[in-house]
N, C-alpha and C positions, 0 to 999 in steps of 0.2 A: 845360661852358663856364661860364666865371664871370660876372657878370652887368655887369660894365666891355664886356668882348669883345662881350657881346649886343649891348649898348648899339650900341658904336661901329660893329657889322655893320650894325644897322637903320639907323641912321643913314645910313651911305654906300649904302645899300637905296634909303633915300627920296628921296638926294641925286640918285642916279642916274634913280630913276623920275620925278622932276622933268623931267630933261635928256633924254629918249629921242633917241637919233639911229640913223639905217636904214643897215644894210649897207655898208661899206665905208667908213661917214665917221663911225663914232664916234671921231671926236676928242678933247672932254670925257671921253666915259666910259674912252679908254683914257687920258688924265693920272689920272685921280681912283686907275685901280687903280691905274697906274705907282704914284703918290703911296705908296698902301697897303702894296704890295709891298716897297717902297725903305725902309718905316719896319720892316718885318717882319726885310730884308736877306736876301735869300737868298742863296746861290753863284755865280748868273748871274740875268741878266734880258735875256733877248731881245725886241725892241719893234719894232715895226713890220714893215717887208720883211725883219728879220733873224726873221722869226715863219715866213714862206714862202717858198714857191719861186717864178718869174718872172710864171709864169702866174696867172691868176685869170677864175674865172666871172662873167659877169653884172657887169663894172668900173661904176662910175658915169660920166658922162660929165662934161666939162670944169669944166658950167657947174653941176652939181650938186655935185663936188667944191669949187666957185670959194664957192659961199653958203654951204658946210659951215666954212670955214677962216674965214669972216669970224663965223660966229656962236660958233666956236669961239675966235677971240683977242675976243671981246665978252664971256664969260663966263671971261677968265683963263688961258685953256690956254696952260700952260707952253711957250713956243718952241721949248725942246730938244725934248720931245716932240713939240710939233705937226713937227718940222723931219722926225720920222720918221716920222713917217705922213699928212703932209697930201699926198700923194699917191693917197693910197686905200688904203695897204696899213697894215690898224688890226690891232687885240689884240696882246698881251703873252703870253710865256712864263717864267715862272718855274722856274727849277731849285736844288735844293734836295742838297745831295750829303753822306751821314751816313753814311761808310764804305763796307765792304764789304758788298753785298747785291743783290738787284734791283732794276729800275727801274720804280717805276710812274707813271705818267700818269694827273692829275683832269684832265676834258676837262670847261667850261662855257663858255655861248653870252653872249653879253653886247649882239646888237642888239635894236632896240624895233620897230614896227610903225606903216606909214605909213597912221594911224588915228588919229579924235578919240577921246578920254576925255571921258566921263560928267562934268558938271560939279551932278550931285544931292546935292542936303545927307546923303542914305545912303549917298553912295559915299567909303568911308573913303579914301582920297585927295585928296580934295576937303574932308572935313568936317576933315581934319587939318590942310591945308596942302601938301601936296607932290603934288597934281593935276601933269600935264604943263604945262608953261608954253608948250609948242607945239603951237599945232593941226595938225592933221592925222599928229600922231606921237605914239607910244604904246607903255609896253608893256605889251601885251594879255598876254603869254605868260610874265611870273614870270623872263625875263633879267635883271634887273635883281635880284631875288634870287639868282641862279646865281652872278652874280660878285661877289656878299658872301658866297656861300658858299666861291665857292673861295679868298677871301683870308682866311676864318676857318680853313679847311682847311690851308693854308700858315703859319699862326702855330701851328694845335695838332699841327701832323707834326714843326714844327720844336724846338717843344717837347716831345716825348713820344721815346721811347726808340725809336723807326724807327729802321734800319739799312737803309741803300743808296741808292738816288738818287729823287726826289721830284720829279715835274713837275707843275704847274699850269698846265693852256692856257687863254687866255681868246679863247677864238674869235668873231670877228666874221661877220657876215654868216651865218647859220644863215638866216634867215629867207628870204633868196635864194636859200639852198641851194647855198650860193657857198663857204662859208669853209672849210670841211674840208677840202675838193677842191685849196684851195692848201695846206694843210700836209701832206698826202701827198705825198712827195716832197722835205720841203723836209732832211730830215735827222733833225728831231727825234723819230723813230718808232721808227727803226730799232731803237733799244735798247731800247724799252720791252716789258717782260715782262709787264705787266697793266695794263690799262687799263680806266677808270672811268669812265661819261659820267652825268650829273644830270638830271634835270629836276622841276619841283616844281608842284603844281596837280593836274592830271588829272581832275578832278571825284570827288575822294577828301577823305574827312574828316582833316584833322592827326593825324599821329599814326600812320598804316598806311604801311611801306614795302615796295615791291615790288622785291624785289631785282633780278629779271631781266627786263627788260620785252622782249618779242620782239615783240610785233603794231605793228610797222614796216608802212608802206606806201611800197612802191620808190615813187619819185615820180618822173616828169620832165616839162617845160615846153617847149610848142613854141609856136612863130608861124610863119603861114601871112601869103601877101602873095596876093592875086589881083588881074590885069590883066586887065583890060578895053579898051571901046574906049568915047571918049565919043562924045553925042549929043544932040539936041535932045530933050529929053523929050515934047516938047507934037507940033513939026513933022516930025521921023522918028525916035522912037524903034527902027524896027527898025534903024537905020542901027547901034547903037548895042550894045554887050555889057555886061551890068550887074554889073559887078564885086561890089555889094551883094549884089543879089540870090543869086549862086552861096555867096556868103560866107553868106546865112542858109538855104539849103538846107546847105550843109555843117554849121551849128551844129545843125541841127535832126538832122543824121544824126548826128553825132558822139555827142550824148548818146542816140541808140538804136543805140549797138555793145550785142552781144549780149554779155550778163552771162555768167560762165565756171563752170562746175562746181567748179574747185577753188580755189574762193576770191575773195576780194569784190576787185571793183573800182570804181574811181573813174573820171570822165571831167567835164569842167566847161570852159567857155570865158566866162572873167573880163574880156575887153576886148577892144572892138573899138572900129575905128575905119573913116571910109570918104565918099566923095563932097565936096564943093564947095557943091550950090546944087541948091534941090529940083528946077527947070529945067532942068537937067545928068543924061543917065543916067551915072554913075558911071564911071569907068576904075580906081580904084583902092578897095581895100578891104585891110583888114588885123585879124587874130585873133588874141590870145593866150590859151594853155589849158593845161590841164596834164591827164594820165594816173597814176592811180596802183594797185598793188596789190598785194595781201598777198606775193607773192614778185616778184621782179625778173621770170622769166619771164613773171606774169600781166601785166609792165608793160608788156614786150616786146610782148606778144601786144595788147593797147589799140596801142600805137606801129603795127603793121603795118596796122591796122585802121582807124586814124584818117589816115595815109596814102592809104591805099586813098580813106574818101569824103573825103577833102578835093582830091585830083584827079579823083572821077570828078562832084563838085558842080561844079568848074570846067568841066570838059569837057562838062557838060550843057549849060554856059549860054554857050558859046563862050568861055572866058577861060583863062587862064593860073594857074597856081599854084606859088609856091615853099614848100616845109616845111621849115623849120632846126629842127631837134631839141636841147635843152639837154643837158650833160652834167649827167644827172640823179645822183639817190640811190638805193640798193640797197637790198635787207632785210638785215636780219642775224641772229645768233642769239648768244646769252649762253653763258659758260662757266659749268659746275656750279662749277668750285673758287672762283670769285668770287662767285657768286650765293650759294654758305653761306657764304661769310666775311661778308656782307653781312645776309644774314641771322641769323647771331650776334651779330655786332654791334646789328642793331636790337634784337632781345632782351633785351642786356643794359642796352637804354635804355625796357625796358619799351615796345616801338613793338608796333604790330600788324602781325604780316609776311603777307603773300599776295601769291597766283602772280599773273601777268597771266594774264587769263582769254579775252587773246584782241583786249579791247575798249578796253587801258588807256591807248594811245599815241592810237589813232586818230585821225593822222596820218602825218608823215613827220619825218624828221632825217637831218641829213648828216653826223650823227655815225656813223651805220654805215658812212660812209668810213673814219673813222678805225680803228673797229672790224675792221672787214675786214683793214685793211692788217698791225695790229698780228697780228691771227689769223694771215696769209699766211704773217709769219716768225717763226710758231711762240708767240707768245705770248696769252693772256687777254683776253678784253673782257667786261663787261657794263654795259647800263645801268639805272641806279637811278632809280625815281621816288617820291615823296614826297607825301603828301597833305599839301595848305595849304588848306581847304576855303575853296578860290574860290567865291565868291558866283554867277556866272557862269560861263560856260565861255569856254576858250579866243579870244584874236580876238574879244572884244565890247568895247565902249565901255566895261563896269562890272565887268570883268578886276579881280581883287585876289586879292592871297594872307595867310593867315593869319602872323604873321609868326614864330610862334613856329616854325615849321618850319626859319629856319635856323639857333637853335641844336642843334635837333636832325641837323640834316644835319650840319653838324658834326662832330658826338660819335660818330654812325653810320659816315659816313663816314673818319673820323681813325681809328676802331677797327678796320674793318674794311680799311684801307692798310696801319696797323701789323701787322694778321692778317698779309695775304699776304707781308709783309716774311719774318715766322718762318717761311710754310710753303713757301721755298725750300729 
């Protein structure tokens, strides 16, 4: 990559980590790429609800959408654009069509994290100038380089002797674990013969890429509601059912479901909510948590489990329980014939290539949606990470990536699309 193209990626790198916006309302960040895209010119450009199909996980609601569209025409956002997606339905698809060949698909995440940023003279965002300008929004997680990478990815495919068709997703709402789940289905899949997903950090030093990452954790998110009955606290509380109360015997069960032999899982409960007035025993209370683990069955097996004591905490305490289960994320697994072309590729960029060893995602992504789907009908996935030796880890306040990592993503990945192009 020449050192113009660097430039200009950092740049709309920084532009973007500026402006973080959360799931479903990046409006800014999807003009800025629209912007990029449209100077690049590819074949098509799909933008907004023309990105998905009807449905969507986890939508934002009225009034969240209503303050996303005002802070978005306050900082510029073009109206054509905002006209397509100021209803919630964000990211951009890029098609790119260079004769006859196959189709591959670069899959990047593009939301930020509803989290403050570090405002410490050490923390190179802040000491530069391009800190978040919004509290409580951030991106903790290297999105913000993903979709500089995938608009350098689209300028050097378009220039380089690739034959066949070339997409670039810029998928919204990862972080919700919302966004994939609408592009399955919506059409742009179906043809694709190999498919790429990113990601860059990992608590890896610049410079090592792991071509196939597998240690995915299926993830899915529930909320429980328990009814009670109120009562005087002080003059009858027996009169009374304590909706709290069952609600903290069920968290305390939840995180002792029995750990599984084959393989690690996850259990956590991140928000609750619940009661009126200390005076008041409770009638309502309310949890949301999430299950995760190394395959979709161990996720399953947490789901029947966490079911079980979140009605039998209600029923201890005389109340009521409903559990709505998210449509979660799956595990997945990498193809060999992409994993070497990916790792040729790094090689001839002088990268350090190694396997995941198990430990390199730990997490989840709803990119194994996408991956699943393109596998079903017969074609390639893997996903690629990148060390940017983040100062921190993931989801912290002092989140930062090294930045030289996306000209190499780039280079690694441009080489490695043009590979599987020949080795149809």
């Amino acid at each position: 990559m020449n050192a113009r193209s660097e430039s200009r990626l950092i740049e709309l790198r920084r532009d973007l980590h500026e402006r973080p916006e959360i799931g479903w309302r990046e409006f800014y960040t999807t003009d800025r790429i629209v912007e990029e895209l449209e100077a690049i010119g590819p074949t098509e450009l799909y933008v907004g609800r023309e990105v998905h199909r009807e449905e969507r996980v986890r939508p934002p609601t009225d009034d969240q959408l209503a303050r996303a569209r005002e802070r978005a025409r306050e900082t510029g956002v073009d109206e054509d654009v905002l006209s397509k997606v100021e209803d919630g339905y964000t990211g951009a698809l890029a098609v790119l069509e260079k004769g006859e060949g196959p189709t591959v698909l670069l899959r990047v995440d593009i939301d930020g994290l509803p989290q403050s940023e570090s405002d410490a003279p050490d923390h190179l965002p802040a000491a530069e100038g391009f800190r978040s300008r919004h509290e409580e929004r951030m991106h903790a997680c290297g999105h913000d380089a993903h979709a500089a990478i995938g608009v350098g990815v689209l300028e050097a495919v378009k220039a380089s002797d690739f034959e066949g068709t070339f997409k670039v997703l810029f998928q919204p709402a990862e972080e919700l674990g919302a966004g994939a789940a609408s592009v399955v289905g919506s059409g742009h899949l179906e043809d694709v013969d190999s498919l790429l997903a990113v990601h860059v950090g990992l608590d890896v030093e610049t410079g090592v890429v792991i071509p196939g990452i597998e240690s995915f954790l299926a993830i899915n998110g529930f909320e429980a509601t328990f009814e009670g009955a109120p009562a005087h606290a002080g003059n009858s509380p027996q009169e009374g059912a304590h909706a709290i109360q069952a609600m903290s015997t069920a968290i305390g069960n939840l995180h002792s479901i029995p750990r599984h032999a084959d393989g690690a899982t996850r259990v956590n409960v991140g928000r609750v909510e619940g009661g009126t007035a200390t005076n008041i025993v409770p009638e309502s209370a309310s949890l949301e948590g999430e299950v995760r683990g190394t395959t979709t069955e161990l996720r399953e097996y947490l789901e029947e489990h966490a079911v079980r004591v979140l009605e039998s905490a209600a029923e201890l305490h005389d109340c009521e329980v409903d559990v709505a289960f998210r449509d979660g994320a799956p595990s997945a697994e990498c193809d060999d014939a992409l994993v070497d072309a990916v790792s040729a590729a790094a090689e001839t960029h002088d990268a350090v290539v190694t396997p995941d060893e198990g430990d390199a995602l730990g997490g989840s992504e709803d990119a194994t949606r996408l991956m699943r789907a393109v596998q079903r009908n017969g074609g390639d996935a893997t996903y690629v990470g990148f060390g940017s030796s983040n100062p921190t880890g993931h989801h912290t306040a002092t989140f930062d990536v090294d930045e030289a990592v996306i000209p190499l993503a780039v280079d690694v990945l441009t080489d490695a699309i043009r590979s599987a192009s020949t080795a149809e």
